[in-house]
C-alpha positions as CSV (number, residue, x, y, z in Angstrom):
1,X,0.0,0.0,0.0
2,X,1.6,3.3,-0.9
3,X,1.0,6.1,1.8
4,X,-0.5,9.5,0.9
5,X,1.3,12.2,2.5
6,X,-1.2,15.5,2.6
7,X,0.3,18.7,3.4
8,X,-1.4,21.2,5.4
9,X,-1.4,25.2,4.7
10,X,2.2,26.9,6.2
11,X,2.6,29.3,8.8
12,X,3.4,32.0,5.7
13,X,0.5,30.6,4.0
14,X,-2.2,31.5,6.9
15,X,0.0,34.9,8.0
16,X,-1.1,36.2,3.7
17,X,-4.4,35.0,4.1
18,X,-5.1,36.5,7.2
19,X,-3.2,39.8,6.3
20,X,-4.8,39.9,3.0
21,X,-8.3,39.4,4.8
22,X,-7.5,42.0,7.8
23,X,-6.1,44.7,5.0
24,X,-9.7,44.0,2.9
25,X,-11.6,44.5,6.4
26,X,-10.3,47.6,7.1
27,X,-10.9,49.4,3.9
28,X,-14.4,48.4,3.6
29,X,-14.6,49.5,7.1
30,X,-12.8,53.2,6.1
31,X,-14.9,53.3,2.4
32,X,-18.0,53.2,5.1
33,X,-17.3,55.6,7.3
34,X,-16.1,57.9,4.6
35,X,-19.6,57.4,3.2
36,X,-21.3,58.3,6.4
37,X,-19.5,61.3,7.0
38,X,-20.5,62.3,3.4
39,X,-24.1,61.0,4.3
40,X,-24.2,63.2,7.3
41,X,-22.5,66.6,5.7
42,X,-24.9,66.7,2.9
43,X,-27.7,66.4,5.8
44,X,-26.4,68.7,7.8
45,X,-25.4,71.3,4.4
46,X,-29.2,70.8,3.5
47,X,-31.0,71.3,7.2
48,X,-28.2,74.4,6.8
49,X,-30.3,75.8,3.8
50,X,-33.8,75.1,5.6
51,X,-32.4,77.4,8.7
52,X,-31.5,80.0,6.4
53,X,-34.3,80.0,4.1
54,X,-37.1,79.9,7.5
55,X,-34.8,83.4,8.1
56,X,-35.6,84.9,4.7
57,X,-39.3,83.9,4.7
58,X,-40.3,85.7,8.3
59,X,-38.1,88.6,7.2
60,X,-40.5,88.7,4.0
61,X,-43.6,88.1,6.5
62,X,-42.8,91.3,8.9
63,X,-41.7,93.2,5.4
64,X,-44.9,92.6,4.1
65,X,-46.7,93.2,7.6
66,X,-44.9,96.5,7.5
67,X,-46.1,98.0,3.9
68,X,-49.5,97.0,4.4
69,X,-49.6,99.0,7.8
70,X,-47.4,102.0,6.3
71,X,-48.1,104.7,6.6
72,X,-48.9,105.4,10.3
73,X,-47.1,106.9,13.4
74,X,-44.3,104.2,14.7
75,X,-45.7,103.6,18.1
76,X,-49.2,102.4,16.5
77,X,-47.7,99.7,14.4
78,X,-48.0,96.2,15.9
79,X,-47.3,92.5,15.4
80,X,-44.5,91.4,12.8
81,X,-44.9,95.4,11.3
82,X,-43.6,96.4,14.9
83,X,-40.7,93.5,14.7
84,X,-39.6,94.7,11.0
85,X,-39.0,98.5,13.2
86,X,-37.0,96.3,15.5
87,X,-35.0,94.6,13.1
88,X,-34.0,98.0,11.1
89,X,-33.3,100.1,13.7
90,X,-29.7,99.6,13.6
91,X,-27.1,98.6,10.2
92,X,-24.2,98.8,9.3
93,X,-22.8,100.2,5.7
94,X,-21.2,96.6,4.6
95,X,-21.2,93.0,5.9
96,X,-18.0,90.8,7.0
97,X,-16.7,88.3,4.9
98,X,-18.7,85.2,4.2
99,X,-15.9,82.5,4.7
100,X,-15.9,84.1,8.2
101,X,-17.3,82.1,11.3
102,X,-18.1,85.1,13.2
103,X,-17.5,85.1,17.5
104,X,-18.6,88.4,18.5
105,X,-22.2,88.8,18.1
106,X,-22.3,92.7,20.3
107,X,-22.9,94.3,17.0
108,X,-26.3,96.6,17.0
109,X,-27.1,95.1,13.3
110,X,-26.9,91.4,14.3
111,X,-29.9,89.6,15.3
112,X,-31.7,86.6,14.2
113,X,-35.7,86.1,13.9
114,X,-37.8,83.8,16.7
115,X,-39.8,81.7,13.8
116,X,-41.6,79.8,16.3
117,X,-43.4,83.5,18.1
118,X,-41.9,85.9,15.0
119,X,-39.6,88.2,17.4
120,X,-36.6,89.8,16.2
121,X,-33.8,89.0,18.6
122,X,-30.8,90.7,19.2
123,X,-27.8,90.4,21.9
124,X,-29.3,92.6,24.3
125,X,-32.2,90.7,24.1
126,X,-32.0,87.2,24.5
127,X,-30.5,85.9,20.9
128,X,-28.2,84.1,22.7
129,X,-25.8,83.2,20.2
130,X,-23.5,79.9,20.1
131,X,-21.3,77.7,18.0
132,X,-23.1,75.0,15.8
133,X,-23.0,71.4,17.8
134,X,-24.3,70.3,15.0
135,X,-25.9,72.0,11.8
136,X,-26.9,75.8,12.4
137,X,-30.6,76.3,13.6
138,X,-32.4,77.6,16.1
139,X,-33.4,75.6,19.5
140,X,-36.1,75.7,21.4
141,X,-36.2,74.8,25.5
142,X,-33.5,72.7,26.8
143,X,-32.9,68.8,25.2
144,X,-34.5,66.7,26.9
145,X,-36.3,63.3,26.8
146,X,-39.9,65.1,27.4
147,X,-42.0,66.2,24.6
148,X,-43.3,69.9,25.7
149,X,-45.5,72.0,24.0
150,X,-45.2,75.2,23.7
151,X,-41.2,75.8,24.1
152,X,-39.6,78.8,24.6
153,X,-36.8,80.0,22.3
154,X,-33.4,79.0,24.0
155,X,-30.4,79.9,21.5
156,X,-29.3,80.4,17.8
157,X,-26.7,77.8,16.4
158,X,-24.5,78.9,14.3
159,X,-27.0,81.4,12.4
160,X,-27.2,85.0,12.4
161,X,-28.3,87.6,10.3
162,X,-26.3,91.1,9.6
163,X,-28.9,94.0,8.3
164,X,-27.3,96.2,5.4
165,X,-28.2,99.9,4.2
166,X,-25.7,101.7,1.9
167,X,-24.8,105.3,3.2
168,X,-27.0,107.5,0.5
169,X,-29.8,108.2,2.7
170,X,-32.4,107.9,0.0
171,X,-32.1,104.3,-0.2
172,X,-35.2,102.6,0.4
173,X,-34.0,99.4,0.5
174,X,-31.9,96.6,3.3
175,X,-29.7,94.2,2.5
176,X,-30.1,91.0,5.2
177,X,-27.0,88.9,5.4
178,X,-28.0,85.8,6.7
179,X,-25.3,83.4,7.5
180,X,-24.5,80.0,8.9
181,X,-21.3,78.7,10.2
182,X,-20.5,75.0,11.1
183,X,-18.0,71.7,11.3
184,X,-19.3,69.1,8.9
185,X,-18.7,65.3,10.0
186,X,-15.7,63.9,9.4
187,X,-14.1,67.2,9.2
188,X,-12.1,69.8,11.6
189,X,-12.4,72.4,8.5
190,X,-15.6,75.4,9.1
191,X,-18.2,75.2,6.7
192,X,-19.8,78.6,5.5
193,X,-23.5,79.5,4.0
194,X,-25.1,82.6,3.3
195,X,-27.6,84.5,0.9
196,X,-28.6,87.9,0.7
197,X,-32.2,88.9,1.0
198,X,-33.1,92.5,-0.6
199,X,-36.1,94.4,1.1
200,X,-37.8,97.8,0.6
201,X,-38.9,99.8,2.9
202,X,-41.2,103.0,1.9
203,X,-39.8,105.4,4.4
């Protein structure tokens, strides 16, 4: 009888397989996580765009509000007219730069609109404005794991809004920077939006 002799798999054999199947593991694992992060940035770019464009819409609403009270004396306007007063009363001749993630939010021509109870807001009263944790917006009441209705407005995330008038004085017309600033997924590198919202005012 002639004896089979069956050789098993060597030690450098099983080291390449296993390499070969560690190296394959980890960039699957790396081509996923790379598509999450994308995932999550074009989330976070596109509940940027919603924040921005609920700014522009109430600054059309008190606008319009405005015009169809106009004219009357200042003290009797009321509602969102009364809030477009508030939200004019103080700009600046230009803007700052739009790749710029603002800090300082003390300027008189910075403020950001209340959606939820259409109120301008302003440093001095209650804008409290922060750094994005995670896409700009505005929150309501503190996180919690209680649904309450209604909430109060608590901050503004990485969104503000700078109000524009050139210096000719019969200009009739302000230019509302609204801008959002914040850190993408996957990425230490600030991410910047902003649009320009033109609106006339007949005084």
């Amino acid at each position: 009888m002639k004896n089979i002799f069956k050789r098993g798999d060597t030690i450098i054999e099983v080291t390449l397989a296993v390499s070969i199947f560690a190296m394959l593991m980890v960039s699957s694992l790396a081509l996923m996580n790379a598509g999450l992060s994308r995932s999550q940035a074009t989330m976070q770019l596109t509940m940027a765009r919603n924040t921005i464009d609920a700014q522009a819409e109430a600054l059309r609403f008190m606008n319009g509000a405005f015009i169809s009270q106009h004219p009357r004396p200042v003290g009797e306007f009321t509602g969102p007219a009364r809030e477009w007063l508030n939200a004019t009363s103080a700009s600046f001749t230009s803007a700052s730069q739009l790749n710029e993630c603002r800090s300082d939010f003390n300027a008189t021509n910075i403020l950001v609109v209340d959606t939820a109870n259409m109120v301008v807001r302003k440093s001095g009263n209650g804008a409290n404005f922060t750094r994005a944790e995670t896409y700009p917006r505005l929150s309501f009441g503190a996180d919690s794991n209680t649904i309450s209705m209604p909430s109060s407005y608590s901050e503004a995330q990485g969104v503000w809004i700078e109000v524009v008038r050139p210096s000719d004085s019969n200009a009739k017309y302000y230019d509302f920077h609204i801008r959002a600033c914040w850190t993408p997924s996957g990425s230490n590198i600030e991410t910047t939006l902003g649009t320009i919202v033109r609106l006339y005012d007949p005084r």
